[in-house]
C-alpha positions as CSV (number, residue, x, y, z in Angstrom):
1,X,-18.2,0.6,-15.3
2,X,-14.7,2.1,-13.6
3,X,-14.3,-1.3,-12.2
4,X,-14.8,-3.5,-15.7
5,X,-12.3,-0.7,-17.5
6,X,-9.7,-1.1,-15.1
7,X,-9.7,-4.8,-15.0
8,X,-9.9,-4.6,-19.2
9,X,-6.9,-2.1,-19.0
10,X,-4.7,-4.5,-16.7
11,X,-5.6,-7.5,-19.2
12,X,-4.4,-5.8,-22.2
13,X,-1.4,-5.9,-20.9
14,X,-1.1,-9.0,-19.3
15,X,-2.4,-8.4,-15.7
16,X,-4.6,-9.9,-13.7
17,X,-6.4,-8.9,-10.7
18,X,-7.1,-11.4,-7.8
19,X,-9.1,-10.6,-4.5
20,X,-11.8,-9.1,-3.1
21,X,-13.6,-5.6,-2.0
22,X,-12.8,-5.6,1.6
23,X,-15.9,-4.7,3.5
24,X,-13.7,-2.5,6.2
25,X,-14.6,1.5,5.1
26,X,-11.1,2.1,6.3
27,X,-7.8,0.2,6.3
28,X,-3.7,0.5,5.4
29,X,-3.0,-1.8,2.5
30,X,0.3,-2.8,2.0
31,X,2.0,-3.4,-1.3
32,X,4.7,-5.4,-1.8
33,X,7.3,-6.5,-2.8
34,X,7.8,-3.0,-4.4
35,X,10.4,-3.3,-7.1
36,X,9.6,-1.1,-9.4
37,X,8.3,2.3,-10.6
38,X,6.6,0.7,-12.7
39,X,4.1,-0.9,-10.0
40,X,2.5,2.7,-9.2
41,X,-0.7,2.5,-12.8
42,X,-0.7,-1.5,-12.4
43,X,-1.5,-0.9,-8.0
44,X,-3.6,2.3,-8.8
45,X,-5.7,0.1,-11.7
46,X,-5.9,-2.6,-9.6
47,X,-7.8,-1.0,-6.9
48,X,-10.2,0.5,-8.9
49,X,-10.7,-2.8,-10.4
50,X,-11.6,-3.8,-6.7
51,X,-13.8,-1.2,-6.6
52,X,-11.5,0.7,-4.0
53,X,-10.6,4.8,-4.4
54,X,-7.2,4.2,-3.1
55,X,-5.0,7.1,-1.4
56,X,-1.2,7.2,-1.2
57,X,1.1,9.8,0.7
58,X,3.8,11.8,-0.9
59,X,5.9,14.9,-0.1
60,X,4.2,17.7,-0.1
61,X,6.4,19.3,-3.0
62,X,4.9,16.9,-5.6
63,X,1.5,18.6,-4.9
64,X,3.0,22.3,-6.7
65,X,1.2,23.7,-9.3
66,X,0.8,22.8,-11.8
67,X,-0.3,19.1,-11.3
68,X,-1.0,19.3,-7.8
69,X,-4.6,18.9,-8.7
70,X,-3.9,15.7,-10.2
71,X,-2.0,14.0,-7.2
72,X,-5.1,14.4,-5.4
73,X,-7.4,13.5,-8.0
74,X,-5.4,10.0,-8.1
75,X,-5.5,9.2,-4.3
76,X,-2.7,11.7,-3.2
77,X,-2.2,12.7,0.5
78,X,0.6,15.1,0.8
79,X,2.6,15.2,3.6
80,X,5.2,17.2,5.6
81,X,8.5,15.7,6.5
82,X,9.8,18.9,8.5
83,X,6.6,19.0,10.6
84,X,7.3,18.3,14.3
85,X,4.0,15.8,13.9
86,X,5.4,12.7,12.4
87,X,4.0,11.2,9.2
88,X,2.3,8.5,11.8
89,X,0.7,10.9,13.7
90,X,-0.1,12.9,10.2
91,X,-2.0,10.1,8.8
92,X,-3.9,8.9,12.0
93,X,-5.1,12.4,11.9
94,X,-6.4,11.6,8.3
95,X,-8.2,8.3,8.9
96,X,-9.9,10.2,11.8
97,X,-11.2,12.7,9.5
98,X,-12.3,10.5,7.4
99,X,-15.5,7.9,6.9
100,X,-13.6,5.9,4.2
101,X,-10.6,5.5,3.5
102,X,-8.4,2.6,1.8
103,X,-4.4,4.1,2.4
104,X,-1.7,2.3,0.2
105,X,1.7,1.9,2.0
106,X,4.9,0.5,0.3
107,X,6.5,-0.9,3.3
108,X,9.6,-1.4,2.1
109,X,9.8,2.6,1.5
110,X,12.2,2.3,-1.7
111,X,12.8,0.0,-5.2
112,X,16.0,-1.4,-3.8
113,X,17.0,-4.1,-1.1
114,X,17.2,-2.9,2.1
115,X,17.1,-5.5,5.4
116,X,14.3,-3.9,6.6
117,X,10.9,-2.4,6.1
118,X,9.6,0.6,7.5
119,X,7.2,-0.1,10.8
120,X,4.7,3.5,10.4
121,X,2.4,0.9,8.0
122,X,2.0,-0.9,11.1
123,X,1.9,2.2,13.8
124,X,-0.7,4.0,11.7
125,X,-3.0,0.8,11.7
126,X,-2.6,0.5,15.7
127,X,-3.2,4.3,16.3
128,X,-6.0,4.8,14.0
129,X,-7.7,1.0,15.0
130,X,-7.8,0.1,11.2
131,X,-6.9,-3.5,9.7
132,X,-4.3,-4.0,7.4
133,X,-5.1,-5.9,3.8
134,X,-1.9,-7.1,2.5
135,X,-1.9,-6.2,-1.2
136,X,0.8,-7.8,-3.6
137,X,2.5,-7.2,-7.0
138,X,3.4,-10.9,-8.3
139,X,5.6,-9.8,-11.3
140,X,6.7,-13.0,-12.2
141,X,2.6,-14.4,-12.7
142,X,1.5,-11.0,-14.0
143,X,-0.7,-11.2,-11.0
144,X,-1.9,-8.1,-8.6
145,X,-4.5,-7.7,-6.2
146,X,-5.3,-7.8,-2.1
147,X,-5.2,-10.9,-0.1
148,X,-6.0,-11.2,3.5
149,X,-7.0,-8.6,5.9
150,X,-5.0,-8.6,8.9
151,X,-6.6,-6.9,12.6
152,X,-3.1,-5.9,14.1
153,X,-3.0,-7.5,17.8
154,X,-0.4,-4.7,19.1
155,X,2.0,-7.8,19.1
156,X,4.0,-6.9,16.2
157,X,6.3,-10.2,16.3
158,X,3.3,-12.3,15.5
159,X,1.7,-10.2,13.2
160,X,4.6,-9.9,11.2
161,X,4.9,-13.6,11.1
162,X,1.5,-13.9,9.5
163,X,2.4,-10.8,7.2
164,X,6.1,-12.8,6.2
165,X,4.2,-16.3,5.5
166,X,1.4,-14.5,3.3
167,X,4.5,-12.5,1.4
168,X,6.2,-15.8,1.2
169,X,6.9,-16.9,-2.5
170,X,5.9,-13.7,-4.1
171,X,8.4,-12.0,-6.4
172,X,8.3,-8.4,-7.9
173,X,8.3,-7.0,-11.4
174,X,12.0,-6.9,-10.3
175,X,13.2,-9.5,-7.6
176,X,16.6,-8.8,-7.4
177,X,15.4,-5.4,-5.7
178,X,12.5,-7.1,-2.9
179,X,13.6,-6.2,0.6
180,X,13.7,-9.1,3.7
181,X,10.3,-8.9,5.2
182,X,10.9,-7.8,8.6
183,X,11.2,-4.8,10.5
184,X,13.9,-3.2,12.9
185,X,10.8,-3.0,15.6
186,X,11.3,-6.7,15.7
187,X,15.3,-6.8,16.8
């Protein structure tokens, strides 16, 4: 029923939802391009319509009374940024823990250009053996969902070619503010 409301909820306003319920009990999905504040409901719909219980990270500080209770109810994982255990290690730590676990990642780490995106999508996936499902916000189609799921090799060159040619072509709800699909690890 969760699923059917949440795909009725995106049509209402014009959305549509494309992909399937990956079979993996544990993954990183990416999202991008991320453009916009407005892709957080639209990315958080989608995956229930998918049938997924989606997490996301945030600073710890967004989890304060009073609505740190909803953060977690929605998929929050907070996280501590002046820990001496990176954010990488903080999360492998989490899928470890865990028997399921679908953790969304906005690569690009912001809503404006920058001529990178941040690697620890791709470092948490390695350390904690999980795929990556590459999920997208097509802004200009109205069109959201989760395409292929990628089993990162440990060659991050090639992955990321796969990861560029699937990303290809898609625009956010906000193009002008998509970031180059590639990552400093790369140089």
């Amino acid at each position: 029923m969760g699923r059917r409301l949440a795909a009725w909820a995106l049509c209402l306003v014009g959305w549509r939802v494309e992909g399937e319920t990956p079979v993996q009990p544990k993954l990183v999905v990416i999202v991008a391009p991320h453009t916009s504040n407005r892709d957080f409901v639209p990315g958080l719909l989608a995956g229930w319509a998918l049938g997924l219980k989606l997490s996301w990270i945030g600073k710890h500080t967004l989890f304060r009374w009073p609505y740190g209770w909803f953060m977690r109810w929605i998929g929050g994982i907070p996280v501590r940024r002046d820990m001496s255990q990176g954010v990488v290690e903080q999360m492998v730590s989490v899928f470890d823990a865990s028997e399921k676990l679908a953790l969304v990642l906005a690569p690009e780490g912001t809503r404006r250009p920058l001529p990178y995106w941040r690697s620890g999508f791709y470092h948490i996936a390695v350390e904690a053996g999980v795929p990556i499902g590459l999920g997208f916000i097509n802004g200009a189609e109205k069109l959201i969902g989760l395409g292929p799921i990628l089993t990162p090799s440990g060659n991050i060159r090639s992955d990321m070619d796969k990861i560029r040619a699937f990303y290809s072509g898609i625009l956010g709800i906000r193009p002008e503010n998509a970031s180059e699909v590639r990552l400093r690890d790369e140089d």
